[in-house]
C-alpha positions in Angstrom: 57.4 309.1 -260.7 60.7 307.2 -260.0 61.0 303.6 -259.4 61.7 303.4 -255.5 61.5 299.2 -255.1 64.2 297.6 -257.2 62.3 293.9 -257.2 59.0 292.5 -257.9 59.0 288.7 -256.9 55.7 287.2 -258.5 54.9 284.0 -257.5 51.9 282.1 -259.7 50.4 279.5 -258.7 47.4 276.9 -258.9 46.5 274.7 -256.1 50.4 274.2 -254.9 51.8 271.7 -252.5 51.9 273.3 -249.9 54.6 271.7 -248.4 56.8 273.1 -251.9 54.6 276.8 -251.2 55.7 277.0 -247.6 59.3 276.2 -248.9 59.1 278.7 -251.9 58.0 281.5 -248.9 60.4 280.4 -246.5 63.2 281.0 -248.9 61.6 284.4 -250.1 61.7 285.8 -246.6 65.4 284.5 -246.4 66.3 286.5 -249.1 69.6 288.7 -248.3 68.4 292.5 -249.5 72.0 294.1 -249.2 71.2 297.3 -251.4 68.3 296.4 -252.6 64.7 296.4 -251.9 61.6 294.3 -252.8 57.9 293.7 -253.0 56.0 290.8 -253.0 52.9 289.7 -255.8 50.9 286.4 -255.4 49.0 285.2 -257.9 46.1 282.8 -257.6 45.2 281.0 -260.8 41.7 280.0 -259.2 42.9 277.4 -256.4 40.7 275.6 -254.6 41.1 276.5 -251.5 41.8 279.8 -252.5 45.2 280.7 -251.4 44.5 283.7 -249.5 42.9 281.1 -246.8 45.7 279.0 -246.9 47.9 278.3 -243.0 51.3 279.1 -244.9 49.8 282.4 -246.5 49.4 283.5 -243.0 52.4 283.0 -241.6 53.8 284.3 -244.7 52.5 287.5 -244.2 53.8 288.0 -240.5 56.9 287.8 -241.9 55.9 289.8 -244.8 53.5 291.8 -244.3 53.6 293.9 -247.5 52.5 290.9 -250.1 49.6 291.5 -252.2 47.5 288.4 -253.0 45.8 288.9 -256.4 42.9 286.3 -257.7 42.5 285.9 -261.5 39.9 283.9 -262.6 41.4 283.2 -266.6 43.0 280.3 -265.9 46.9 280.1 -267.4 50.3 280.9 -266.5 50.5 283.7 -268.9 47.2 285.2 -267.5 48.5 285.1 -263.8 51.7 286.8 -265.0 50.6 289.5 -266.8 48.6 290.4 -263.9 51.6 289.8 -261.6 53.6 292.4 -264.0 50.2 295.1 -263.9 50.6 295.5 -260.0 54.5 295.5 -259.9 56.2 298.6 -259.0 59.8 297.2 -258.8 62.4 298.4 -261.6 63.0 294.7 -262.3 60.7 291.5 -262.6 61.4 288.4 -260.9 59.2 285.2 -261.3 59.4 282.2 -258.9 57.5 279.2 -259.0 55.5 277.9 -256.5 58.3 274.8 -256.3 61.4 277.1 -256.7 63.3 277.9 -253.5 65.9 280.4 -255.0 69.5 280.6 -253.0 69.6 283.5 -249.9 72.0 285.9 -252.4 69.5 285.5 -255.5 68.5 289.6 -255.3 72.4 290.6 -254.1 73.7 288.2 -257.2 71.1 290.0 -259.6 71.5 293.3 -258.8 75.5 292.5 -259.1 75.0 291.6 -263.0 72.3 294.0 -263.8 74.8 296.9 -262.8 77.7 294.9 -264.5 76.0 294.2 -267.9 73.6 297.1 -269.1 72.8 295.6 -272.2 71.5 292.3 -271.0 68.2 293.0 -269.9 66.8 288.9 -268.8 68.5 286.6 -266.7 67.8 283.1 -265.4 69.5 280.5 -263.0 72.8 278.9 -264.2 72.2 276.6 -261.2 69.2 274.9 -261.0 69.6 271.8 -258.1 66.4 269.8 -258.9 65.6 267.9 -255.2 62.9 265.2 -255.7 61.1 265.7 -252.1 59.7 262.4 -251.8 62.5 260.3 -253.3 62.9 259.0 -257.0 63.3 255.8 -258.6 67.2 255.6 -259.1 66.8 254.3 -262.6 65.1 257.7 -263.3 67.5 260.0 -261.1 69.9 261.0 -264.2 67.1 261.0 -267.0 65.1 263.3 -264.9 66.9 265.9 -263.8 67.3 267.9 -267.0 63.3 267.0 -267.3 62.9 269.4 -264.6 65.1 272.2 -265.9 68.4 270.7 -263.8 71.3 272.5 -265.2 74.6 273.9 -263.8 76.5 276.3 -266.2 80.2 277.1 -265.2 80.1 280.8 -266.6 78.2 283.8 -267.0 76.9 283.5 -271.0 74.8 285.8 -272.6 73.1 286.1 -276.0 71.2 288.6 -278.6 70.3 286.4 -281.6 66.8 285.8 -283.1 66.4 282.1 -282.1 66.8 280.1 -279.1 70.2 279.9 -277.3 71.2 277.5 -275.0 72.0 280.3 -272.6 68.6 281.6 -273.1 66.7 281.5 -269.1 63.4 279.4 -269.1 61.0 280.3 -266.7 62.6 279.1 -263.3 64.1 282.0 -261.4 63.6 284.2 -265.0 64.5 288.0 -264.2 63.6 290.8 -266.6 63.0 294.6 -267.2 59.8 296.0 -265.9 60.2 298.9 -268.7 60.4 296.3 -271.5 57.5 294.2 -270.9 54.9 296.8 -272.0 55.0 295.3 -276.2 54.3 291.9 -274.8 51.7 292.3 -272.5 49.8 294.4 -275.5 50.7 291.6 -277.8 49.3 289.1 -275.7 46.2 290.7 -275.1 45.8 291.4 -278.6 45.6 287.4 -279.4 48.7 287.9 -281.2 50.7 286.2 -278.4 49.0 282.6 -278.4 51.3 281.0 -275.5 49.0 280.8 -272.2 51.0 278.6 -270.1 50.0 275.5 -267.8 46.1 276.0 -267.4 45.0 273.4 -264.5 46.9 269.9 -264.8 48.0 271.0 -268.6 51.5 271.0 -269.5 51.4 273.4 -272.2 54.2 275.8 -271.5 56.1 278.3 -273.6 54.8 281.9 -272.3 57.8 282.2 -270.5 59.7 281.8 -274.2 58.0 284.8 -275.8 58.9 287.1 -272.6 62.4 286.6 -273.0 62.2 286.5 -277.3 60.4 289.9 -277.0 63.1 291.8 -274.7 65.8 289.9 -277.4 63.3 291.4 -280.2 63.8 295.1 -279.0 67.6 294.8 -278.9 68.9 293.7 -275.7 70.2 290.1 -274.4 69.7 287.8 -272.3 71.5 285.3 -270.3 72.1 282.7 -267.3 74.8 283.2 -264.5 76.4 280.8 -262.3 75.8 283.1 -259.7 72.2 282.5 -260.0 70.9 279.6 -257.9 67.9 277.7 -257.4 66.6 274.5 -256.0 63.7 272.5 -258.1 61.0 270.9 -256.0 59.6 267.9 -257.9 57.1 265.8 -255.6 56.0 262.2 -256.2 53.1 263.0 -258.8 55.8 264.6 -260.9 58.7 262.0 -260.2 57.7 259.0 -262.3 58.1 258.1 -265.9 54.8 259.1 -267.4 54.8 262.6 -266.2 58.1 263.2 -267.5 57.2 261.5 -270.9 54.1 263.7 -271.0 56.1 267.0 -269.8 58.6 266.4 -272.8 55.8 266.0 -275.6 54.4 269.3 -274.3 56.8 271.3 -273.1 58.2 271.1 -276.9 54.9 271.3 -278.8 54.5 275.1 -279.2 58.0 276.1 -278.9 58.5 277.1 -282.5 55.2 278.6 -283.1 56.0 280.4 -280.0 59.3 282.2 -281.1 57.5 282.8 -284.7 54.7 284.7 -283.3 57.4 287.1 -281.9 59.9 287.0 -284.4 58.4 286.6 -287.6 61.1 285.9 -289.7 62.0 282.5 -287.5 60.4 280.7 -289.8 63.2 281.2 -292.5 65.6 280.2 -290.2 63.8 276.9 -289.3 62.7 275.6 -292.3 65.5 273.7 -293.2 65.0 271.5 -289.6 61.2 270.1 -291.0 61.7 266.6 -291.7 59.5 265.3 -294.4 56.6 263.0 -293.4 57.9 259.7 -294.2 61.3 260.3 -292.6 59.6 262.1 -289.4 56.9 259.2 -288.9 59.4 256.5 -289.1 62.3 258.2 -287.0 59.5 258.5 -284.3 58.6 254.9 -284.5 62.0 252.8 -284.7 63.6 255.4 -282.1 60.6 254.8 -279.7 60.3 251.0 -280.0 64.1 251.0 -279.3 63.7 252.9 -276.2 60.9 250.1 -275.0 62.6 247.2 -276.4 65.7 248.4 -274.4 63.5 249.9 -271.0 65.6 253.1 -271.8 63.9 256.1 -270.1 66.6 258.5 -271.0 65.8 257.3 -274.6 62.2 257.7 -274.5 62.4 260.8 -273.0 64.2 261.8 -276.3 61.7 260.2 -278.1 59.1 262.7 -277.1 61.4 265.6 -276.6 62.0 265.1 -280.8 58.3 264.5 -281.0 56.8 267.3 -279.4 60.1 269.6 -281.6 59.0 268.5 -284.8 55.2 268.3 -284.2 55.9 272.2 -283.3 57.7 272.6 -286.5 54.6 270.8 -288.2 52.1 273.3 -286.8 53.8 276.6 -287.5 54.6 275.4 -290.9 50.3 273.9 -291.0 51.4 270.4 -291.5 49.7 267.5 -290.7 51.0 265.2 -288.2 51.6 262.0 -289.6 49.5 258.5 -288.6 52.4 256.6 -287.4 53.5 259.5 -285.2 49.9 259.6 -283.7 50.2 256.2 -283.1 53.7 256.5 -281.2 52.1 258.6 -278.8 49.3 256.8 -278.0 51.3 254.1 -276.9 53.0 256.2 -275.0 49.5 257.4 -273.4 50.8 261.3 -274.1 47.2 261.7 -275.4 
């Protein structure tokens, strides 16, 4: 049977803001579909209310009325996805979250480099605007941005290496190959594939790493385009230090282990980044008691960033973590 609908949009989500969802929807309908066509897939990750009840779902669906709503009860980012990808019928896989509003030529813009670069089979955002809805601290305006995935790239940059690129697409806006997602899925459900995603208020992250290491695994690349454009919702629970603090510690914490599960020779290439005990505990502490001597948040931020790396190195080589580290982020109240 031939693939008639060239996108599936799959939205995820767990008891949004709905002020973000309606915003997310809003700029889906918007979406310019000049030679192309689409399909709509919501996943609820068990929200309460579920999200099939919800006032914005409803007047979502006047405007669209072909959106599936699909309910799945194991919690975790990487559980709602894989469900999302099941259902999709679109040649090409396109995952929004519930606090992305992507630009009105995102679909044109992809379509454009899909036809223009065959072999690169993922792209992400070059541009991602983060807008903090109900206002920031200014002391935490600069730090936070590139918390929240801000980024804007001046060209189109494309890789196909065996470890993480900087032009490698996170999840935000992440675009990918129905036809090539088939080995993941089966790895995943196999327990071989260990990254679930966010599951409630965690910040465990990651799934969207082994999606786009398993497309560079079979051969192809993948890449980010300045083209590409979306704005990052971040609301007032999410725009203060702490949250940001905890998101770097965890959004680093099972990156490594996550590329070695899909490319198992990553571990020969890391190896020679694992600091020793004595050098990693001690980094840790003087860099962090800098950062609060100094009030630095763009310092502590790189605290934990380093932290949560190196703890990741730690667990995929079965190290354990040392006291002092343990200690740091305690007193940083990331546990």
């Amino acid at each position: 049977m031939v693939d008639t609908i060239d996108f599936t949009i799959i939205v995820c989500t767990f008891n949004p803001d709905r002020r973000l969802l309606s915003r997310c929807l809003d700029a889906i309908v918007r979406l310019d579909h000049h030679a192309c066509t689409s399909e709509v897939i919501l996943v609820d990750n068990r929200s309460d209310p579920p999200l099939a009840e919800l006032k914005e779902i409803r007047q979502f669906r006047k405007k669209r009325p072909d959106i599936e709503i699909i309910a799945v009860e194991q919690q975790g980012l990487a559980y709602a996805r894989v469900a999302g990808i099941k259902r999709a019928k679109g040649r090409q896989l396109v995952f929004f979250d519930d606090d992305n509003e992507p630009d009105v030529d995102y679909l044109t813009e992809l379509t454009l480099l899909i036809n223009r670069y065959p072999s690169v089979a993922v792209w992400g955002p070059g541009s991602v605007d983060v807008e903090f809805v109900d206002g920031i601290d200014p002391r935490l305006a600069l730090t936070a941005r590139p918390v929240f995935q801000g980024k804007e790239v001046q060209e189109t940059a494309f890789a196909c290496i065996r470890s993480w690129q900087p032009c490698y697409p996170f999840g935000t806006g992440l675009c990918l190959s129905r036809s090539l997602v088939s080995d993941y899925i089966a790895q995943f459900e196999a327990g071989r594939l260990t990254a679930t995603g966010r599951q409630g208020g965690s910040l465990a992250s990651s799934e969207d790493v082994q999606l786009v290491m398993s497309v560079i695994a079979q051969g192809y690349a993948a890449g980010v385009a300045q083209g590409l454009r979306v704005t990052h919702l971040i609301p007032a629970k999410r725009a203060n230090l702490p949250y940001m603090l905890r998101l770097a510690y965890r959004s680093n914490l099972s990156f490594h282990t996550s590329i070695s599960e899909v490319i198992p020779d990553y571990r020969r290439t890391v190896s020679p980044l694992l600091h020793r005990p004595r050098r990693f505990a001690w980094r840790a502490l003087r860099r962090y008691i800098s950062a609060r001597l100094k009030n630095n948040p763009s310092k502590l931020v790189d605290v934990m960033n380093y932290i949560g790396s190196m703890s990741s190195l730690y667990r995929l080589f079965e190290r354990k973590i040392p006291a002092i580290v343990t200690f740091v982020l305690k007193q940083a109240r990331i546990y």
